[in-house]
Every structure is written in C-alpha cells, then in structure tokens.
N, C-alpha and C positions, 0 to 999 in steps of 0.2 A: 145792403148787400155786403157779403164778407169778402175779405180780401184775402189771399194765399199768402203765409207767411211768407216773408223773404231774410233769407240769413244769411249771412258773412261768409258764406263760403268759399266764393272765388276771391276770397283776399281784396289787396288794396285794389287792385284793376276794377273791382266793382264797385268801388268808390269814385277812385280816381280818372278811372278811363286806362284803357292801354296807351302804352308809349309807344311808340312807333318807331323804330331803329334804335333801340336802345345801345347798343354793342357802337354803333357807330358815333354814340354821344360821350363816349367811354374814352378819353385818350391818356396813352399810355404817362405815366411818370418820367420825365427826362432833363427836370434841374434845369429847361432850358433860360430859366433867369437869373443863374449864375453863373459867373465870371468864370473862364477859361483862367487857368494859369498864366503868369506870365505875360498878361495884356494888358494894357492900357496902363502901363507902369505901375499898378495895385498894389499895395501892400498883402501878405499872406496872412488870413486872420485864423487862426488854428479850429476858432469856437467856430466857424461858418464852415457851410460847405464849397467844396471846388470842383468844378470840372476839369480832371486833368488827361490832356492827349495821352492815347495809349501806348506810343512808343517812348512817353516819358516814365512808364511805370517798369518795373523788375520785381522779379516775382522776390518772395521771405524765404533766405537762404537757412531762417530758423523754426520753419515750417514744421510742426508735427508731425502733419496729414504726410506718407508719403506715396498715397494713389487718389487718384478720382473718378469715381464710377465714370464712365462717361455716359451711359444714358440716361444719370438722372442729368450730367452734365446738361446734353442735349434737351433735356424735361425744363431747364430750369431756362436756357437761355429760350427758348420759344415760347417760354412766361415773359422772358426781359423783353421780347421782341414786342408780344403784343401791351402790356403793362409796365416795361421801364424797369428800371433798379430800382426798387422799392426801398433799400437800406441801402447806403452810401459803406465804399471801404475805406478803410482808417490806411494809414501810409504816414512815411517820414519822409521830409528833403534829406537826402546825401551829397546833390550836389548842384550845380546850377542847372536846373530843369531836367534832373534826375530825382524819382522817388520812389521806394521800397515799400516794397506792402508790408504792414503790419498787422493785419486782420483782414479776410477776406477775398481767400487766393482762391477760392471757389466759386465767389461772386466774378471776381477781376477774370480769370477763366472763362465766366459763359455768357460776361460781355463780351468777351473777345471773339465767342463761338456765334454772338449776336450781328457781330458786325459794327459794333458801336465805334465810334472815333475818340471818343470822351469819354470816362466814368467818372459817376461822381464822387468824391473821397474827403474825407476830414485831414487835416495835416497835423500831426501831433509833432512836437519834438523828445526826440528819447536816444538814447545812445545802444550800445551793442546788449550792453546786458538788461537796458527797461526792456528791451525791444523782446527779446528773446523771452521775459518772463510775460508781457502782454499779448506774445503770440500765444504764447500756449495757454495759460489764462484762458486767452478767448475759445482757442478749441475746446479747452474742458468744457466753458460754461455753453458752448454755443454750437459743437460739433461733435458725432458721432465716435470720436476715436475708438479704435479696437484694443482691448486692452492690452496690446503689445505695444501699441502707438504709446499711448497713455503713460503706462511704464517707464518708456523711452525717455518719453517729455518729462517724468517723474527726475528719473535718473540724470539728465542735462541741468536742470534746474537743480540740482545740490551739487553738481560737481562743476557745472561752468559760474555760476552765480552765489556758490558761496554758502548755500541756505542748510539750516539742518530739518528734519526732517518735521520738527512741530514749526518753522516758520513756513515751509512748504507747505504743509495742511493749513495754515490759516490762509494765505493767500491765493489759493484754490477752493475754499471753506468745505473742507472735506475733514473728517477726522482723521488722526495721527494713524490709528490703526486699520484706516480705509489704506492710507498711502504709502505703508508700511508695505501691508498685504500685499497691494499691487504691483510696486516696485521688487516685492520677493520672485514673481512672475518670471524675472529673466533672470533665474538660478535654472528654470525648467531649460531641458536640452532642447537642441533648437527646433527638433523635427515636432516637438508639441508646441512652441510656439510659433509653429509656422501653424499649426493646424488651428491655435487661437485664433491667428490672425484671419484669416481664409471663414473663420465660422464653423468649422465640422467641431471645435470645444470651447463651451462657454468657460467663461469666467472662476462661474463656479464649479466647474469640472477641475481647472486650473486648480483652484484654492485646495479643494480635494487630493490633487496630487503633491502639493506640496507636503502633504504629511506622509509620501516616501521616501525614502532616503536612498536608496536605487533605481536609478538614471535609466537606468534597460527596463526595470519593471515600471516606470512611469512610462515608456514609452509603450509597453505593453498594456497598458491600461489602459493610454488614449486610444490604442489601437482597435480594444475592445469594448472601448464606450460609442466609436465610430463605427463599428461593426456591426453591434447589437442594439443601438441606439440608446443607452444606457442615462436613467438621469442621472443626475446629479447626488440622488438620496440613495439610488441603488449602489455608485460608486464610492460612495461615504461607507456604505457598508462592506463594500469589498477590500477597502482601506481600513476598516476598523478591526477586521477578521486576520488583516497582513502582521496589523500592529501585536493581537493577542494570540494568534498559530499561524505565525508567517509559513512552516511548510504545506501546512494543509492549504493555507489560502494558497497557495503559488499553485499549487497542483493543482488544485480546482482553475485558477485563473488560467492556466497554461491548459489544460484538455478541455476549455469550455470549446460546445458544439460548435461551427460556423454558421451562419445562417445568412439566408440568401442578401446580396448588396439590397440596398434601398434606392428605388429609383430616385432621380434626379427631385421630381414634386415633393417627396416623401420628405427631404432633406429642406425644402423650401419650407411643409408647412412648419419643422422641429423651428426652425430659424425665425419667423414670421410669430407663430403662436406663444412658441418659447418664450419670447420678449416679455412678453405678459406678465411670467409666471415665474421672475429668475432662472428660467432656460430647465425647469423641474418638471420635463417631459419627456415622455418617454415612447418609441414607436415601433413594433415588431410584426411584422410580414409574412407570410409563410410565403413559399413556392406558388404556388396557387393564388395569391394573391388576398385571401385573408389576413386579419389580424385585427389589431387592439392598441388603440391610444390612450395613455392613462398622463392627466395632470392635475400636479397636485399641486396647490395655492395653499398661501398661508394667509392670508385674511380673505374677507370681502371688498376690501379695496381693487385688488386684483383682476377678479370676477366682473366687477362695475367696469374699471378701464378696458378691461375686453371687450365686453359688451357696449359700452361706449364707441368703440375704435371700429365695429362692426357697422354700428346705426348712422355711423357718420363715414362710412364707408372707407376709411384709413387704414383699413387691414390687407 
C-alpha cells in the first residue's frame, strides 16, 4: 500500500507539536537580578549593569537630538512595557545618587512614558568634555540625526572640545571631507535649514546649494526644489547652468511655472522612498491628479535594500 507523501510544510509545529500560550511564556526583560543603586551598601562596578531610580536620573544637557518624535516615542515604550529595556542606558554619577544620561535619552524617555521605576544603565565615569564627545559619538553611530543636528554636534565638538577637523573625522570614523561638507551646512540661511531639518530638503539638495554664493537665490532654489519636487540631479543642473549663464539661469529659475502643492502622502513617499536612493527622486502631479515618479540609483546595492525593506515590511 502507498503512502501520501508528507512534507515540511507546516514548519516546526509539525514536528514539535504546538505550543500553547506562547505570548504568555514570553516575559519581558527587566534586570530584575540586579542591584538597585545605592543598596545594600554595594560598591558601583562601572563594567555591570544597575538599576537606577528614575528620579535619580537627569536628562544630557549635551544632547544632540533636540526633538523626539513622540509616537515612535509611544511605539517604543509599548515595546518596553510588553519586552523590558532590551539595551541598558550609559549615565555618569554627578553626585550622591544623582546621574546624568550619557547615552540614551530616548530610551530613558519611553521608560518613563512605561511607567518603569528603575532603568537599567551602565555607570561610566567621564567629565564634561568625555561626556559631551560620547554623547554625540553615540547619536552619530546609533541615531537618526538630521543633518542640521549632525552639523551642530559637528560644530560643538571643535569648538567646546578643542579638536580640529581630521581628529573629529577619526573619532566619528567618517572621512575629513564627509565632516567638512557637513559642517559647511550652517553657512546655508536659516529658512533652508529649517527646511533640512523638517525633511522638505535632503542633504544632498543642501550640498547642491552650497555651490551658490547668493543667500536669496539659495533660498529660491529650496523654494523651488519644494515646489516642484525637484531631485537632487535636476538641482545640480540648475546650479551648474547659474555657475556658466547666471542670467539666463536666474530668469529661467525666477519665471519657472508653479505647479500644483503635493498633497501631504506625496511628500511622505519623497521622504520614506527617498532614503533609499540618496533622496534622487523626484515627483510631479498635475491638477487632475496625474503624474510621474522617476528614481534614479547609483548601483544595485540600492535597488536590493529597497527591495529588501519591502519584503521585510520596513518600508
């Protein structure tokens, strides 16, 4: 008698059997076998972790970040609620059961927004200026700054700490001409890097503009890369055309048509997609509601992290 094959399909359950309540065999991460500060006469071992009360902690006066979304805030601590602080925040003592965050004001935030009594944190000792070059350190390697932020942190760290601009790139491990560029960012007047910061102009829009030398026509340019949704390579060309017939280009830039705003989504997927692709996208609408998306990537690397970021649903 034959038998009907039988293959792997329902995974391990057709092995193993289902688990029955699994969610509830799942408990969150909470340090609870580490020592509170301050108890039991302890000495502070810097290499361990501690649980410190959260009215002993005070936020990093040398913070880079200066917003926080709040509802990934809200995203993140309804993760801490059901799974715990998965990564511990770094902090220094200042003074007797007083401690300053040195890493992790966004974690120490959506405990707070958790409910928690205790977070768990490493104790480093460091003074005003380790403190302030390991704050920002960390955001670089570990947090989204906008590159206005970034800039910022660029600019405190050579002027309060001393450093010139090739020991800054090694300690961030970015190159000279990454941190260079960057920090060129706040020469731009202000009304374009508020428009960095906010996201309506990438980076490389930024870098684009800095090869104008008129402050009115840069802000005219962000004006009209936000307008028409303009990439990055189209404004490279609008820049390159200023440098070799600045009057024709101005008059061309100054009577270009208007064209209708971009709803709110429009601007979502430039923002969202963009990432991808160094922000070399580009997106035009008619009245009516037509139009055409064009991005253009420079390798296949690219192409794969997109497509990656989709299958795994991160987009």
């Amino acid at each position: 008698m034959s038998r009907e094959p039988r293959g792997l399909g329902k995974g391990l359950s057709a092995l193993l059997g289902e688990v029955p309540d699994a969610d509830q065999l799942r408990q969150p991460v909470g340090y609870v076998n580490k020592e509170i500060v301050g108890t039991h006469g302890r000495q502070e071992n810097t290499a361990d972790i501690l649980r410190i009360p959260v009215d002993m902690i005070e936020p990093n006066p040398f913070q880079p970040r200066m917003s926080f979304d709040q509802t990934a805030l809200e995203e993140l601590a309804a993760s801490i609620r059901t799974l715990g602080l998965i990564q511990p925040i770094t902090v220094r003592r200042i003074e007797e059961r007083r401690y300053q965050i040195i890493s992790g004001e966004r974690r120490y935030k959506a405990c707070r927004l958790a409910g928690m009594d205790t977070i768990p944190a490493y104790i480093r000792d460091t003074n005003d200026q380790g403190m302030l070059e390991m704050a920002i350190v960390e955001n670089v390697q570990r947090e989204d700054l906008d590159p206005i932020e970034l800039a910022l942190s660029y600019r405190r760290l050579i002027d309060e700490c001393q450093l010139t601009q090739d020991n800054l790139a090694e300690r961030v491990g970015k190159k000279r001409a990454t941190v260079a560029n960057t920090i060129r960012l706040l020469k731009l007047p202000a009304k374009v890097q508020h428009d960095i910061k906010v996201g309506l102009l990438s980076a490389g829009h930024a870098k684009a503009l800095l090869g104008v030398e008129s402050p009115e026509m840069q802000e005219h340019l962000c004006d009209l890369v936000i307008r028409d949704a303009l990439s990055v390579r189209e404004l490279e060309n609008i820049v390159r055309k200023l440098q070799t017939d600045p009057d024709a280009a101005r008059n061309k830039v100054r009577s270009a048509h208007p064209v209708q705003d971009l709803p709110q989504d429009y601007y979502r997927i430039l923002e969202h997609v963009g990432k991808y692709f160094s922000n070399d996208i580009s997106l035009k609408r008619t009245a009516a509601g037509k139009g055409i998306m064009t991005i253009r990537f420079d390798s296949d690397d690219e192409v794969k992290a997109f497509v990656k970021a989709l299958e795994e649903k991160q987009f």
